[in-house]
C-alpha positions in Angstrom: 88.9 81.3 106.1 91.5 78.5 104.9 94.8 80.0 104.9 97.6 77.8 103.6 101.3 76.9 102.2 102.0 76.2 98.1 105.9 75.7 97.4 107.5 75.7 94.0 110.4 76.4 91.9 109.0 79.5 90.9 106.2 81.8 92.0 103.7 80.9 89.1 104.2 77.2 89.9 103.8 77.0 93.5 100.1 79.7 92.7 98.9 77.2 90.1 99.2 74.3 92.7 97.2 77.1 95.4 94.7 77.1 92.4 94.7 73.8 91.7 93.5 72.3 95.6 91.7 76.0 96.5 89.5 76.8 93.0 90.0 80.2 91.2 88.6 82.3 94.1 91.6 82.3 96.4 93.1 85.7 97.6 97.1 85.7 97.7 98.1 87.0 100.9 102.4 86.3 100.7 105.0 85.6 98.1 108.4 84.9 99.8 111.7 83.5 98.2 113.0 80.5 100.6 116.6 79.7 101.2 117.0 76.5 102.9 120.0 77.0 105.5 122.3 74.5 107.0 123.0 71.4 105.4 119.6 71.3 103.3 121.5 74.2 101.3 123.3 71.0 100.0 120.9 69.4 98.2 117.5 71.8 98.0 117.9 75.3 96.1 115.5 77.7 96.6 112.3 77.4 95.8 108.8 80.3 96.3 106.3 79.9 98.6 102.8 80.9 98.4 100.5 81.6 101.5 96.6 81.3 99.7 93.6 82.3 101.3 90.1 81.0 100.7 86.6 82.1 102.3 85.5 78.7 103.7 81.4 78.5 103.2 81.0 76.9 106.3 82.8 79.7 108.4 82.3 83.0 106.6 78.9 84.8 105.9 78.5 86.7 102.4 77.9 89.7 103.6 80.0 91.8 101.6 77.8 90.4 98.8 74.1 90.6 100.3 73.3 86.9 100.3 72.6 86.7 104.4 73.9 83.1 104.4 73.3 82.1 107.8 75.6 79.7 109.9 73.5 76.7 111.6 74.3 74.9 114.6 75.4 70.8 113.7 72.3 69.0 115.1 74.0 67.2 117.7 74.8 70.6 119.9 72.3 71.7 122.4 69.7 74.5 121.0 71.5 77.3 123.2 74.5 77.1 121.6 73.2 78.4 118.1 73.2 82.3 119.2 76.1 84.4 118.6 78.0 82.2 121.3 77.8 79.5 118.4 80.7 81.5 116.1 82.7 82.4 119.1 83.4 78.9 120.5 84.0 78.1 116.7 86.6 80.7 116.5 88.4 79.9 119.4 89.1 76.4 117.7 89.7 77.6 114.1 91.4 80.8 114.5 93.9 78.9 116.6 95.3 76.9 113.9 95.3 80.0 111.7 97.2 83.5 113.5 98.7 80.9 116.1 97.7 82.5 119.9 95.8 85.8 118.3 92.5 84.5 118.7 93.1 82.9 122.2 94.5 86.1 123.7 91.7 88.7 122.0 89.2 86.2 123.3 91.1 86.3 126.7 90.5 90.2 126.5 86.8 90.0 125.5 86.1 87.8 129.0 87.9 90.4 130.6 86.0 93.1 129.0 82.7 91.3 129.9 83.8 90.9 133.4 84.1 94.3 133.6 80.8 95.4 131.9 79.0 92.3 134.3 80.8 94.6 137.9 80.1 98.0 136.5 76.3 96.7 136.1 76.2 95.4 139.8 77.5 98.3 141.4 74.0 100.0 139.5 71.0 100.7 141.4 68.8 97.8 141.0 65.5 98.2 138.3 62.2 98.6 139.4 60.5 95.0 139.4 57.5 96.8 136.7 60.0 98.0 134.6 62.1 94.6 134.5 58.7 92.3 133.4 58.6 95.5 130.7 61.9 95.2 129.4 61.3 91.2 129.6 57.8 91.9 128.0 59.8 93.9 125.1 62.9 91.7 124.3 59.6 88.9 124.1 58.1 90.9 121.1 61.2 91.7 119.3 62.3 88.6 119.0 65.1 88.0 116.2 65.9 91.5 116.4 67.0 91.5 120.3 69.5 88.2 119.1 70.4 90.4 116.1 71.1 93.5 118.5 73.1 91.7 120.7 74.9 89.9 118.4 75.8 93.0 116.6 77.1 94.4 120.5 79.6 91.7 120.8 81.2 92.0 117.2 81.1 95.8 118.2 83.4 94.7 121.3 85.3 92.5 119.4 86.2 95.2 116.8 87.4 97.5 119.9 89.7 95.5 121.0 91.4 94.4 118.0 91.5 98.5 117.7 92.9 98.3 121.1 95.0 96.1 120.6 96.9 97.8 117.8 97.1 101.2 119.9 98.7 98.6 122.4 101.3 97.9 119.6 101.6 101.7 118.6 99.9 101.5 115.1 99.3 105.6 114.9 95.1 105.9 115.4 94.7 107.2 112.0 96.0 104.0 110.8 94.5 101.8 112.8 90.6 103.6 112.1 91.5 103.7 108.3 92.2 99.6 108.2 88.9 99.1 110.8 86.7 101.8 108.8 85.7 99.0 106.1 84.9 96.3 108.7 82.5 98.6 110.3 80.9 98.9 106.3 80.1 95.1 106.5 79.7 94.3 109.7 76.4 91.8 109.8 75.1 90.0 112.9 75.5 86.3 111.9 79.5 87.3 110.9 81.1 84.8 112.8 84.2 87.0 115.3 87.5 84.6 113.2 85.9 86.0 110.2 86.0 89.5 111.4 89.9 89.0 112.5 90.3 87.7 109.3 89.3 89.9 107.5 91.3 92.5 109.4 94.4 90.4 109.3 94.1 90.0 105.2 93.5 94.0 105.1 97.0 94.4 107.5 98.9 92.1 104.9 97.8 94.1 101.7 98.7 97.2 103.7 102.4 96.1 103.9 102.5 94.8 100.3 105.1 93.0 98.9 109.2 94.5 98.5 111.2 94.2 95.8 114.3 93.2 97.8 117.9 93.5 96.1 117.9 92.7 92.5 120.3 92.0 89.9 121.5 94.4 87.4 120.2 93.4 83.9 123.9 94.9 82.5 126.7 95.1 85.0 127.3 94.9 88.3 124.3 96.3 90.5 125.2 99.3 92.6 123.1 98.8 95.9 123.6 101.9 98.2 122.4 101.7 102.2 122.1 105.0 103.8 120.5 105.4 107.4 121.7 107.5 110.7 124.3 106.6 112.7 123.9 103.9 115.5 120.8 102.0 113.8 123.7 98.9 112.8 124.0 99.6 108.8 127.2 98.1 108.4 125.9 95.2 110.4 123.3 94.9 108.4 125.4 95.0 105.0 127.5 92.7 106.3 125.1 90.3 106.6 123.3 91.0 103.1 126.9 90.7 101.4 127.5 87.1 103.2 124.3 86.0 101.6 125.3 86.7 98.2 128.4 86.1 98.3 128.8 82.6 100.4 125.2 81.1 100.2 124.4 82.2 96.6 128.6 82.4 95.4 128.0 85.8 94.1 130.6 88.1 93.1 130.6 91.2 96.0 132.5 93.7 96.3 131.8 96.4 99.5 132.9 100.2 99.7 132.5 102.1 102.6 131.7 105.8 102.4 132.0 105.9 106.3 134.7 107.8 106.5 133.7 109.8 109.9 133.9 106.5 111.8 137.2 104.7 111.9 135.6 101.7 113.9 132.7 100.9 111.2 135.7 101.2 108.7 137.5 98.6 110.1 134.3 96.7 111.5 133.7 96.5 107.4 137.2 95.1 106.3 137.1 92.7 108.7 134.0 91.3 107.6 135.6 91.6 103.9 138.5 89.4 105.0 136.4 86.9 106.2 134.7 87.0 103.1 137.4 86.8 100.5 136.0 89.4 98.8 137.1 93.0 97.6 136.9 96.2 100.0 137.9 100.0 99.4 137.0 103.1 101.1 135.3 105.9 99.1 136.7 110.0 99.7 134.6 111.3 97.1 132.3 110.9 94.5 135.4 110.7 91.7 136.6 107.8 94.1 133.1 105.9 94.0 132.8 106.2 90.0 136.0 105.0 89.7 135.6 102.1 92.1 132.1 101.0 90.3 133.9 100.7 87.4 136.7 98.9 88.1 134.0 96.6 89.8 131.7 96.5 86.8 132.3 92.8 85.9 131.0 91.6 89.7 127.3 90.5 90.4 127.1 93.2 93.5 128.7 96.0 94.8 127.2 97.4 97.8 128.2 100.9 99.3 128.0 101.8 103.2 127.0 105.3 103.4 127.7 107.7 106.3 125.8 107.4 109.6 125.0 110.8 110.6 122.2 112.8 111.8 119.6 113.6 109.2 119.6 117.2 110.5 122.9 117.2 109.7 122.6 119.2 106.7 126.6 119.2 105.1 126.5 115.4 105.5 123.3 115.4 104.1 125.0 116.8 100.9 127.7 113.9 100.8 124.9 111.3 100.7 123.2 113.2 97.7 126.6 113.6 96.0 127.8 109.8 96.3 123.8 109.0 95.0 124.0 111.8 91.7 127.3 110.0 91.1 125.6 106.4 90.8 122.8 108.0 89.1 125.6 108.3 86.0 125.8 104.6 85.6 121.9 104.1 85.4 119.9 102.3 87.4 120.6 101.6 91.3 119.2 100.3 94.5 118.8 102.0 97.7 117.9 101.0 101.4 116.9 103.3 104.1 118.0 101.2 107.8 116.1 102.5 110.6 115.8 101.0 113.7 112.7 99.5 115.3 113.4 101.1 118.4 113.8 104.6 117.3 110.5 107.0 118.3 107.8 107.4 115.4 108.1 110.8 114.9 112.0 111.0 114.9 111.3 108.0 112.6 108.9 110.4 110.1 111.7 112.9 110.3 114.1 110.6 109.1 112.3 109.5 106.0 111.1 113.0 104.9 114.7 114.1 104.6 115.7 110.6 102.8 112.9 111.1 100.9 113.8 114.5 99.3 117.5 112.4 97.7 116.0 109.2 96.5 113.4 106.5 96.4 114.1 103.5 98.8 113.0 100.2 100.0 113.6 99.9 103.9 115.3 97.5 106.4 114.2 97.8 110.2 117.1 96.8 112.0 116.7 95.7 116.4 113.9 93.5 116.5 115.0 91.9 119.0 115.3 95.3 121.3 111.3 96.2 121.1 108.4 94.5 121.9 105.6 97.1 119.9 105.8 97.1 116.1 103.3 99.3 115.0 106.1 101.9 113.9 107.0 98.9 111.1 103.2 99.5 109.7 103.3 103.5 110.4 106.4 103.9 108.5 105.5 101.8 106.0 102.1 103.9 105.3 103.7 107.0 105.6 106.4 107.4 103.0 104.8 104.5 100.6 108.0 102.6 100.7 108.3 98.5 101.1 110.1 96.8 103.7 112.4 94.4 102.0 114.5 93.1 105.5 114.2 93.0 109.2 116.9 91.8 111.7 116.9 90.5 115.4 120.4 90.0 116.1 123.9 90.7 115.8 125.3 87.7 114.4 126.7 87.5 110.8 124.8 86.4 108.8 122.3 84.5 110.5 119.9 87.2 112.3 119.0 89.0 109.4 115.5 88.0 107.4 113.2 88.6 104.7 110.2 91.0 106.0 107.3 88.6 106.5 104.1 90.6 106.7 102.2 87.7 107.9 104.2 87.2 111.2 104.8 91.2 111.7 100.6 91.3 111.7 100.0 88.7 114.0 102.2 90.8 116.5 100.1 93.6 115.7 97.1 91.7 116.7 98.4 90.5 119.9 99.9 87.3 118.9 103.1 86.3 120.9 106.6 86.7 119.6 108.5 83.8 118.2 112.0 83.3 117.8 113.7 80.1 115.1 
């Protein structure tokens, strides 16, 4: 599979320009806005990029369609080498350059695997000598089929542990089976193993889909509410969102707090507004929050910090769904649901079923940097249907703070090793 880059000044250009070097037939695996930070701000505006995908001929095997195209060794390698070992040592080149280290530590795991399969079979009682020369006798007359069989063992190891693997990064099983179940549909003995990943990879990415992010109000200011438990760093996280707009992109912001429990968040907030130059006020009641959106209604944003509080908390609960029915009067508005990576799945299903039952979000997962498993990312995302739109790995303002990029969460998922910019 050829996976690669297309930029352009908007998202239709930079696919035409995937179309135009890859042919019709490419699959569109990530659509991403790009800021350029630093100096480059200067001079480059933003600009969409476009990560393409196309089933190279030479490394994929139509299966899925029936044609059985098989994958011949180049005539310079040794005749040995055209078995299923043939894909493998191609995949450990090619898949490389595509998922980074993914390839090299699942084929890392496979030797290991072996290793152990090669011990377990020593420590066996040895087989008579009559029925060896008839098991020699029989792999003799079945020919093609023995290759096919074992060919069709090793993809069968492969696919366990990539399934391992994601266990490993605490995908929930049911997850993990449901994105596997189709692979084990098409599986065919001359699929070369970086196909199979591939393919698994592409499914992973489609699984996440694509978030909306924070959009602008087509009349008015747009009301963009962030509501969470306490201790997950939402006002952190705001602050962060509202030095984008306002400094990088000289958006008008104004920020209200709701927090009202916590004195330190208040003031955390207003300081970050100072710094900011832009407006602040802190919200009693859902009177106070319609009359601060419309005094407000002129500015490009105004975003509203919720209060952090249990979400079996049941009369702060109410607050939340009284400052939401009192945006719901001025139409249309955004919410974020900030969870933290590092938070335990089921507390984390908890969370979102209560959220779930006062609005529709996008959400923000929040401590990157404090885990090193982030299969609850995927779970989450599968359970309540809802997009990530941010991540963040950091506590500085406003740098550690990021789009969600589905392509590098998957990779982790797979095993491949954590980066830091």
């Amino acid at each position: 599979m050829i996976i690669k880059k297309f930029q352009g000044k908007t998202e239709e250009e930079a696919i035409e320009a995937a179309k135009k070097e890859l042919g019709e037939s490419l699959v569109i695996m990530n659509v991403k806005e790009v800021r350029p930070k630093g100096l480059r701000m200067l001079w480059t505006g933003k600009y969409m990029e476009v990560t393409a995908a196309l089933e190279s001929e030479r490394e994929m095997v139509r299966s899925a369609t029936g044609t059985g195209e098989t994958i011949r060794p180049r005539s310079d390698e040794p005749a040995e080498h055209s078995s299923m070992m043939k894909p493998v040592l191609e995949s450990s080149q090619n898949i490389e350059k595509k998922l980074d280290s993914l390839q090299t530590f699942l084929q890392t795991q496979m030797q290991g695997a072996e290793q152990s399969a090669t011990d377990e079979v020593k420590e066996k009682r040895p087989v008579e000598e009559g029925a060896l020369t008839e098991k020699a006798d029989k792999k003799e007359k079945t020919g093609d089929n023995g290759e096919r069989d074992k060919a069709a063992e090793e993809q069968q190891k492969f696919i366990r542990l990539i399934y391992n693997t994601m266990l490993d990064n605490e995908v929930d099983e049911k997850y993990a089976n449901a994105i596997l179940e189709d692979v084990e549909k098409t599986k065919n003995p001359n699929l070369p193993i970086d196909a199979i990943l591939a393919n698994v990879y592409q499914k992973m990415i489609l699984k996440f889909g694509k978030a909306e992010g924070i959009r602008p109000s087509g009349e008015g200011a747009s009301v963009v509410l962030f509501v969470g438990p306490t201790g997950v760093g939402k006002t952190t996280t705001i602050a962060k969102i509202a030095s984008t707009f306002s400094i990088e992109q000289k958006k008008k912001v104004a920020l209200l707090t709701a927090d009202t429990y916590r004195i330190a968040a208040t003031e955390q907030l207003r300081t970050y507004a100072n710094i900011m130059e832009v407006p602040f006020r802190i919200i009693y009641s859902g009177e106070e929050l319609k009359n601060a959106i419309a005094d407000f209604k002129d500015f490009d944003y105004i975003f509203v910090d919720t209060t952090g509080h249990s979400h079996q908390n049941g009369e702060q609960m109410d607050n939340t769904r009284e400052l939401l029915e009192t945006v719901k009067e001025f139409g249309d508005y955004q919410a974020f649901l900030v969870l933290s990576a590092t938070t335990k799945y089921r507390d984390l299903l908890n969370i979102v079923k209560r959220y779930s039952e006062l609005t529709k979000f996008q959400l923000i997962f929040t401590k990157l940097d404090e885990t090193t498993t982030f299969g609850n990312l995927l779970n989450v995302k599968l359970f309540c249907e809802s997009p990530i739109a941010f991540v963040t790995n950091g506590q500085n303002v406003p740098d550690d703070i990021e789009q969600f990029d589905a392509q590098k969460t998957v990779k982790l998922l797979l095993g491949g090793k954590q980066t830091h910019e």
